[in-house]
TORRO-106338 format. One record per residue (C-alpha): residue in three letters; x, y, z. Coordinates in Angstrom, 2 decimals. Example, Ala and Ser with C-alpha at 12.3 -4.5 7.8 and 13.67 -1.06 7.14 Angstrom:
# TORRO-106338
<site><type>ALA</type><c1>12.30</c1><c2>-4.50</c2><c3>7.80</c3></site>
<site><type>SER</type><c1>13.67</c1><c2>-1.06</c2><c3>7.14</c3></site>
***
This chain:
# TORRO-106338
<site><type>UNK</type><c1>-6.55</c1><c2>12.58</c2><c3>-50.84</c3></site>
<site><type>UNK</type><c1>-8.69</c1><c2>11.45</c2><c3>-47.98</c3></site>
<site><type>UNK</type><c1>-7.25</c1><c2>8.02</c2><c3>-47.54</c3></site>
<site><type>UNK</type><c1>-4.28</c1><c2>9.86</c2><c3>-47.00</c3></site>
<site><type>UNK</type><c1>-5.54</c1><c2>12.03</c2><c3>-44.91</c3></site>
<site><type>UNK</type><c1>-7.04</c1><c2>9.04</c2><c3>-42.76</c3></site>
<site><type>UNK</type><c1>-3.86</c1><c2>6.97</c2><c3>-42.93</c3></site>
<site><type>UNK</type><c1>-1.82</c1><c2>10.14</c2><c3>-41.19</c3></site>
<site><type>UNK</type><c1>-4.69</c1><c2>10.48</c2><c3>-38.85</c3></site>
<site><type>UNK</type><c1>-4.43</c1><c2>6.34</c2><c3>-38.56</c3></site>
<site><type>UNK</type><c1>-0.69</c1><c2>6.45</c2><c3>-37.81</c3></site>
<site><type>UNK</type><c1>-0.52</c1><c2>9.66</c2><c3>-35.74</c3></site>
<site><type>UNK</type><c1>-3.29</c1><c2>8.55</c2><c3>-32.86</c3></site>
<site><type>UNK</type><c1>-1.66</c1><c2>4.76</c2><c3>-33.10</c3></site>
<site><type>UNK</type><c1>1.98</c1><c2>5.64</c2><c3>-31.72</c3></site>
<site><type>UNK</type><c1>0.11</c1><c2>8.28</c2><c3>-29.43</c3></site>
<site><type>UNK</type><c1>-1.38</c1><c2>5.29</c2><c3>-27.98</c3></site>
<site><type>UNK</type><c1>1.40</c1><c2>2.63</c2><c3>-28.03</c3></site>
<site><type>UNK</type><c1>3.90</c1><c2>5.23</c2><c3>-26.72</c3></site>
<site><type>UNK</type><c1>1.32</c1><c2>6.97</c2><c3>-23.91</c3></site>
<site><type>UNK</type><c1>2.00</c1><c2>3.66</c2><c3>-21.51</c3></site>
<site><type>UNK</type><c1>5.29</c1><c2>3.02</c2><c3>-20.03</c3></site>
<site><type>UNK</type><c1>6.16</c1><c2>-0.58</c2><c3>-20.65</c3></site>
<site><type>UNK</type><c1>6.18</c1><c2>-2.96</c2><c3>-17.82</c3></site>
<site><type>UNK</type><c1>5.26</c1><c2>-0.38</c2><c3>-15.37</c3></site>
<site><type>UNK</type><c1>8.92</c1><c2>0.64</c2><c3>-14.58</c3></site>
<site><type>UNK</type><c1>8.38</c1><c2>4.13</c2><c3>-13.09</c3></site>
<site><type>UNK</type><c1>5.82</c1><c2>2.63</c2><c3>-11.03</c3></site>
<site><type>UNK</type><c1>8.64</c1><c2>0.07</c2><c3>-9.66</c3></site>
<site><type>UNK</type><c1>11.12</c1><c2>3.03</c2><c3>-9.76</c3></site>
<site><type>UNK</type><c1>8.52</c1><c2>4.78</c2><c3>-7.03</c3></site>
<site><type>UNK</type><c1>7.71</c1><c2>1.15</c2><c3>-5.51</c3></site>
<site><type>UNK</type><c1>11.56</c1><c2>1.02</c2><c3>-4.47</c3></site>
<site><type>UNK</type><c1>12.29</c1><c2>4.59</c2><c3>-2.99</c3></site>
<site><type>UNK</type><c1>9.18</c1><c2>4.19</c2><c3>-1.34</c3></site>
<site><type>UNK</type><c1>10.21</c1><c2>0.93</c2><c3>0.36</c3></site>
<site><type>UNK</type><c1>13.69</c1><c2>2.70</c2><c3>0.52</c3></site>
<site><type>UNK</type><c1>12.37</c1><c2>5.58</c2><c3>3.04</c3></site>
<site><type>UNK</type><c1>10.23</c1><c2>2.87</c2><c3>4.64</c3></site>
<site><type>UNK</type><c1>13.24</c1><c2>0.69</c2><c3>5.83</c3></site>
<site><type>UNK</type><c1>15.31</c1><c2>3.47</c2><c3>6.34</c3></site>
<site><type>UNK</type><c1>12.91</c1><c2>5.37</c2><c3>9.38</c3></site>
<site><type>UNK</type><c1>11.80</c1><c2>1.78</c2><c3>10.17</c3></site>
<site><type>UNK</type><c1>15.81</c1><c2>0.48</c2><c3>11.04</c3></site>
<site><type>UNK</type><c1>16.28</c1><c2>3.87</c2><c3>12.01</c3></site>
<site><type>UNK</type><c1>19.55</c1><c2>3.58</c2><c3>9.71</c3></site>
<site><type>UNK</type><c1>21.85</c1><c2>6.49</c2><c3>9.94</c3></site>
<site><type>UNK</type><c1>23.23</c1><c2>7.99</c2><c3>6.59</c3></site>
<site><type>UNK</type><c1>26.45</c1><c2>6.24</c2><c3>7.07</c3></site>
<site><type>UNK</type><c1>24.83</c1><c2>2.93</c2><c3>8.11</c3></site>
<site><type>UNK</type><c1>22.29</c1><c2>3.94</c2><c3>4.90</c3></site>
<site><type>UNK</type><c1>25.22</c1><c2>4.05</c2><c3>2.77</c3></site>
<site><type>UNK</type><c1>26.50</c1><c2>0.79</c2><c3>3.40</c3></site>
<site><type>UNK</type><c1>23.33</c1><c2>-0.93</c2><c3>4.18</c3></site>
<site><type>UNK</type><c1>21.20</c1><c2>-0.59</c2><c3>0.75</c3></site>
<site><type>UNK</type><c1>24.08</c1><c2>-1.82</c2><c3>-1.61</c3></site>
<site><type>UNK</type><c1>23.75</c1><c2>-5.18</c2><c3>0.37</c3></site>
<site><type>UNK</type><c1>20.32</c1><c2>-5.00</c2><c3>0.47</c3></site>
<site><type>UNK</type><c1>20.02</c1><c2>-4.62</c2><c3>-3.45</c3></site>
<site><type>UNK</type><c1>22.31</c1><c2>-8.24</c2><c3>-3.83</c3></site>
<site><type>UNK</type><c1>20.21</c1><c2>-10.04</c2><c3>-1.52</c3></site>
<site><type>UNK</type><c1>16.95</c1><c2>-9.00</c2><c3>-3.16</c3></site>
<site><type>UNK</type><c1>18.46</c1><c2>-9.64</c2><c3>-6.55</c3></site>
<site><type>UNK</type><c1>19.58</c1><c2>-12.96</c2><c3>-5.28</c3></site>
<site><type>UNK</type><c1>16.10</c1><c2>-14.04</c2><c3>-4.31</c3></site>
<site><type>UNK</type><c1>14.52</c1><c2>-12.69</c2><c3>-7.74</c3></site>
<site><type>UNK</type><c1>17.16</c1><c2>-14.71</c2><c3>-9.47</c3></site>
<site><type>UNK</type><c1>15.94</c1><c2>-17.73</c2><c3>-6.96</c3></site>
<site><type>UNK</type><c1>12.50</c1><c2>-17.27</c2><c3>-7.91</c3></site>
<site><type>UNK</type><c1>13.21</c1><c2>-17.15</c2><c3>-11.79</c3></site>
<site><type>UNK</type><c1>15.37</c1><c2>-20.37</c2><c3>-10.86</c3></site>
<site><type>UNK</type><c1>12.25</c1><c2>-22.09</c2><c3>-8.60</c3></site>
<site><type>UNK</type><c1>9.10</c1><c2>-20.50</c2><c3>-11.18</c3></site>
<site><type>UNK</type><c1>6.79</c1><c2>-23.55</c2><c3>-10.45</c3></site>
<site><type>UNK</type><c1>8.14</c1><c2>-25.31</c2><c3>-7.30</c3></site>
<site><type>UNK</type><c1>7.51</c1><c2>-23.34</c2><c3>-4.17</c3></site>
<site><type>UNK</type><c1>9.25</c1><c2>-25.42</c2><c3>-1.53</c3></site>
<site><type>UNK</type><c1>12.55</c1><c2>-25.29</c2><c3>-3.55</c3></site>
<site><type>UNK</type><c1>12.33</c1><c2>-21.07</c2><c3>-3.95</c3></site>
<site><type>UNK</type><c1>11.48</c1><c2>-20.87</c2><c3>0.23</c3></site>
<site><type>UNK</type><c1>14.34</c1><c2>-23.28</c2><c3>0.64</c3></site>
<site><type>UNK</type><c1>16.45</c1><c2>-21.14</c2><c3>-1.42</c3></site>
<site><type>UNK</type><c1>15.01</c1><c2>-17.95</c2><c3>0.28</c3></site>
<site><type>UNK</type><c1>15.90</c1><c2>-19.44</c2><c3>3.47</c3></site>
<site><type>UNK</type><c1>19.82</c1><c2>-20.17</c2><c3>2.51</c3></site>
<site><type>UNK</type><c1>19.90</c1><c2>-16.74</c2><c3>1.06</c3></site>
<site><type>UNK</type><c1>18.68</c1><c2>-15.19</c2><c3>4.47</c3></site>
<site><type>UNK</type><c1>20.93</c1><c2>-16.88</c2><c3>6.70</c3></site>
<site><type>UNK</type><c1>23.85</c1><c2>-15.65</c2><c3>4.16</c3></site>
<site><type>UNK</type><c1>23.19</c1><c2>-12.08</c2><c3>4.02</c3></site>
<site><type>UNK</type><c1>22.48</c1><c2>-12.25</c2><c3>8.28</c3></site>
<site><type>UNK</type><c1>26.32</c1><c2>-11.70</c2><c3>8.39</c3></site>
<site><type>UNK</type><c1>26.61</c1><c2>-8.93</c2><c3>5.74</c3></site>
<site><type>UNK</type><c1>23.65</c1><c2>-6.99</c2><c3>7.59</c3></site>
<site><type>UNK</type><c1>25.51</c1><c2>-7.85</c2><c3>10.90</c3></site>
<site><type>UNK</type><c1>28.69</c1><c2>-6.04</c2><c3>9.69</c3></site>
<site><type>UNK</type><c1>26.53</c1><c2>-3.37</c2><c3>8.40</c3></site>
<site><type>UNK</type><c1>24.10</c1><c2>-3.21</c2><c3>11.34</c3></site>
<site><type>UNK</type><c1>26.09</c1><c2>-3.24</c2><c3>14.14</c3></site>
<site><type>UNK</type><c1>26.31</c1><c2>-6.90</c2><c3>16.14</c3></site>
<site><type>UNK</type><c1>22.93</c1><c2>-6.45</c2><c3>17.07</c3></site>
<site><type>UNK</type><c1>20.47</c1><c2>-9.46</c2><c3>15.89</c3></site>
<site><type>UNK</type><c1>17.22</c1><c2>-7.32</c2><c3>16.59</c3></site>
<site><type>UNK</type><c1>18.07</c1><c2>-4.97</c2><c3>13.92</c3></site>
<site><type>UNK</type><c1>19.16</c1><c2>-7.46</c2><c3>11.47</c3></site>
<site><type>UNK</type><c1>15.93</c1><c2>-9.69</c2><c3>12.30</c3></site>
<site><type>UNK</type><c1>14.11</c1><c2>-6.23</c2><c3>11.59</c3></site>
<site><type>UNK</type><c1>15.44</c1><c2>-6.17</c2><c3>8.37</c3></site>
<site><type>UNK</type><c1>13.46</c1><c2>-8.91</c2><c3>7.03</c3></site>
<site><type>UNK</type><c1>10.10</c1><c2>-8.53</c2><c3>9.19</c3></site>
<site><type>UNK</type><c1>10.50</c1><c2>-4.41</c2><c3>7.80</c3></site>
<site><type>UNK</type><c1>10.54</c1><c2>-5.94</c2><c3>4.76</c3></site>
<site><type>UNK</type><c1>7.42</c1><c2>-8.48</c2><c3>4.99</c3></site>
<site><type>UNK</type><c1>5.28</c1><c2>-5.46</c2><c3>6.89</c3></site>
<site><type>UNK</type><c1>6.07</c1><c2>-3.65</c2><c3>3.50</c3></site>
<site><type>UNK</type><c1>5.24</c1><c2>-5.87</c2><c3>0.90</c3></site>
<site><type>UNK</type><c1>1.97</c1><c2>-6.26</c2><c3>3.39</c3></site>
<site><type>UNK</type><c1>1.17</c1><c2>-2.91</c2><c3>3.03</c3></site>
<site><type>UNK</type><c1>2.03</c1><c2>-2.69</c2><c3>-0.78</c3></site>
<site><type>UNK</type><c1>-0.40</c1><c2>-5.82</c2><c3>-1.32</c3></site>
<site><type>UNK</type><c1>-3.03</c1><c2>-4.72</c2><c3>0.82</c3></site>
<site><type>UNK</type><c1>-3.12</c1><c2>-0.42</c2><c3>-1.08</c3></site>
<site><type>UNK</type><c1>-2.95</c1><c2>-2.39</c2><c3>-4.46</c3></site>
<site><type>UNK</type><c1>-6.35</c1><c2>-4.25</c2><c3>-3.30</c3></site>
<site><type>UNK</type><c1>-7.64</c1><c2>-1.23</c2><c3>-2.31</c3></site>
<site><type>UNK</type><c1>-7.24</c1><c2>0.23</c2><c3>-5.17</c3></site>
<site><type>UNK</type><c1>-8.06</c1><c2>-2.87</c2><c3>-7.39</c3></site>
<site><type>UNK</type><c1>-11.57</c1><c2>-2.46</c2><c3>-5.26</c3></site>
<site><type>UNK</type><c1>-11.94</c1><c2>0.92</c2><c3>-5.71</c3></site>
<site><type>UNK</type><c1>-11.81</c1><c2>0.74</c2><c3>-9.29</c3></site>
<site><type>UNK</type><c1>-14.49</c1><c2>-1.57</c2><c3>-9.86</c3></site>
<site><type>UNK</type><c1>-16.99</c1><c2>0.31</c2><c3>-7.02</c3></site>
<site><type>UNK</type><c1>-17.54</c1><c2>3.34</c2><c3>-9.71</c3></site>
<site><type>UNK</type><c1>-19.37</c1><c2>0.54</c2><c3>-11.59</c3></site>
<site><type>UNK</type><c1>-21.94</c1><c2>0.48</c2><c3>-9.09</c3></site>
<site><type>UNK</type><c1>-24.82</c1><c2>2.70</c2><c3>-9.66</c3></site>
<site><type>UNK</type><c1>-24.89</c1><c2>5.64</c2><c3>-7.48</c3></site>
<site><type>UNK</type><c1>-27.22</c1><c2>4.76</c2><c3>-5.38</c3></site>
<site><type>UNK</type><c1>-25.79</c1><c2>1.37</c2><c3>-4.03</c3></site>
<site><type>UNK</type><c1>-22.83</c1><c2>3.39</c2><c3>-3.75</c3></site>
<site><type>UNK</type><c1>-25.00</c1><c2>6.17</c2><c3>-1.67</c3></site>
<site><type>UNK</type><c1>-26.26</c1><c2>3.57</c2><c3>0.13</c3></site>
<site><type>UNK</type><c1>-22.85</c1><c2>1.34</c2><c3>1.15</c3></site>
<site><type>UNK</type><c1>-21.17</c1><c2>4.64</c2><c3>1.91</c3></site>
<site><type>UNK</type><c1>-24.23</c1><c2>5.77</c2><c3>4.24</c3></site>
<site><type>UNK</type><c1>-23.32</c1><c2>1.75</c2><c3>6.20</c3></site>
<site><type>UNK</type><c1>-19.68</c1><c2>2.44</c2><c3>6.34</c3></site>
<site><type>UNK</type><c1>-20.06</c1><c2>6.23</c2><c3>8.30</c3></site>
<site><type>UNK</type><c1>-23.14</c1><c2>4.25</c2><c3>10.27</c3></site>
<site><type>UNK</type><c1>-20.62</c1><c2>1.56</c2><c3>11.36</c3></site>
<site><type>UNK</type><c1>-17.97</c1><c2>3.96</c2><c3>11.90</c3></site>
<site><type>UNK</type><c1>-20.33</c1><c2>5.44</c2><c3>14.50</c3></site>
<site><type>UNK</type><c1>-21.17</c1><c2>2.65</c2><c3>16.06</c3></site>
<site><type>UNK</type><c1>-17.99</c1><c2>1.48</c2><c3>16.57</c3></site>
<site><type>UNK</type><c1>-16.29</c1><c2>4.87</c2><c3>17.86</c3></site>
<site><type>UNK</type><c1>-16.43</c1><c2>4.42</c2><c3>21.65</c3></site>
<site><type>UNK</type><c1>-16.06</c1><c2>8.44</c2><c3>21.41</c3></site>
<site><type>UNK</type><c1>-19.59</c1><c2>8.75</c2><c3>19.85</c3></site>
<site><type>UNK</type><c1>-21.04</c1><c2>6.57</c2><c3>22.59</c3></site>
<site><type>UNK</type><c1>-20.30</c1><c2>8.69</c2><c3>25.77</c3></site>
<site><type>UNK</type><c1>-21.60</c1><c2>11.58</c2><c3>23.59</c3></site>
<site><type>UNK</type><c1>-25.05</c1><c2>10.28</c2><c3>22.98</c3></site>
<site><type>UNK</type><c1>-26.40</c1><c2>10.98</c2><c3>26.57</c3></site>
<site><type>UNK</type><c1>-25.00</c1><c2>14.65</c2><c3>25.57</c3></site>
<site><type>UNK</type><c1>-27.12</c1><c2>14.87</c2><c3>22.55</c3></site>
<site><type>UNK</type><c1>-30.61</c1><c2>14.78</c2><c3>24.00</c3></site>
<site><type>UNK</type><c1>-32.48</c1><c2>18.25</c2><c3>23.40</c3></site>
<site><type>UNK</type><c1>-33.25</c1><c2>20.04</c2><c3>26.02</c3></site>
<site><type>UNK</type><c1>-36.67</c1><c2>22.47</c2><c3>26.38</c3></site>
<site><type>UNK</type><c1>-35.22</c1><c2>25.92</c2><c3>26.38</c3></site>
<site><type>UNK</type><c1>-37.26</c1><c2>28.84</c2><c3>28.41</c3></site>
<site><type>UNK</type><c1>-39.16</c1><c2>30.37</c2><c3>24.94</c3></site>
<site><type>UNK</type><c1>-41.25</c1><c2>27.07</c2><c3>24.55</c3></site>
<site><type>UNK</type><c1>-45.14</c1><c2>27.67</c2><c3>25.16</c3></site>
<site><type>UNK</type><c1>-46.30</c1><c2>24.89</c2><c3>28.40</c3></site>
<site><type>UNK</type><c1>-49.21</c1><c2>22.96</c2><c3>27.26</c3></site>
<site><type>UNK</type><c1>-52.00</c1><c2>24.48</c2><c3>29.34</c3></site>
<site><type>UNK</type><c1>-53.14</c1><c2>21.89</c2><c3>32.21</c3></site>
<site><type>UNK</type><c1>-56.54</c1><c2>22.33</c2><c3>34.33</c3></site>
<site><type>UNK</type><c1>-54.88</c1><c2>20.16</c2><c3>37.22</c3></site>
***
């Protein structure tokens, strides 16, 4: 009866664990997207008509270049060449969507590189933040104490203040007695 029991128990906490993980992180690409979706959107300032039109187009040409980089998966120079030919395709499309404007449609894909900087650079973060708890808590103490120390020095605000900060003798302090 308790090998039974133990199987159940076995079999139970395995597909709790197998089934607590979403596979291949889709919600997190789900979130990944309408994140980048708002970004674009207040960064081409896109009305909802213009918004409309705009991310259907968008979603070929990125699909386009995923399909170029499972096309290109060891050889780099052929994927940018490909990225390249896809860019100068989809100018047009953004163009009709966009307005004749070649500002906004170059936006488009320097909107898009400051966004998959930003994504890289909060997933290093984080990366770096989750190995720092490893640190015992007083090198932690320590490298925190640096980081508000440099954040001082560097604060051209907390430099004009320092001539402010010196104490000065109020009335209620005794005088040393003097026989001059």
């Amino acid at each position: 009866m308790k090998k039974i029991y133990t199987l159940l128990l076995f079999l139970f906490f395995h597909s709790y664990f197998c089934f607590s993980q979403t596979p291949n992180g889709d919600d997190a690409n789900k979130k990944v997207e309408v994140i980048k979706m708002g970004y674009m959107t207040k960064d081409l300032d896109l009305t909802q008509e213009e918004a409309k039109s705009f991310w259907p187009v968008y979603n070929n040409y990125v699909n386009e270049i995923r399909q170029a980089r499972d096309q290109y998966p060891n050889n780099e120079v052929a994927f940018e060449k490909k990225v390249v030919e896809i860019k100068e395709r989809y100018q047009g499309n953004f163009k009709k969507v966009l307005g004749n404007n070649n500002q906004r449609v170059n936006k488009v894909y320097s909107s898009e590189k400051q966004f998959n900087n930003a994504l890289r650079n909060e997933v290093k973060t984080r990366q770096q933040n989750r190995v720092q708890p490893n640190q015992q808590p007083e090198q932690k103490q320590k490298k925190e104490s640096q980081q508000v120390q440099q954040n001082r020095a560097n604060n051209p605000a907390n430099n004009n203040n320092k001539k402010n900060n010196i104490k000065k003798p109020n009335g209620n302090q005794k005088k040393p007695n003097s026989r001059f």
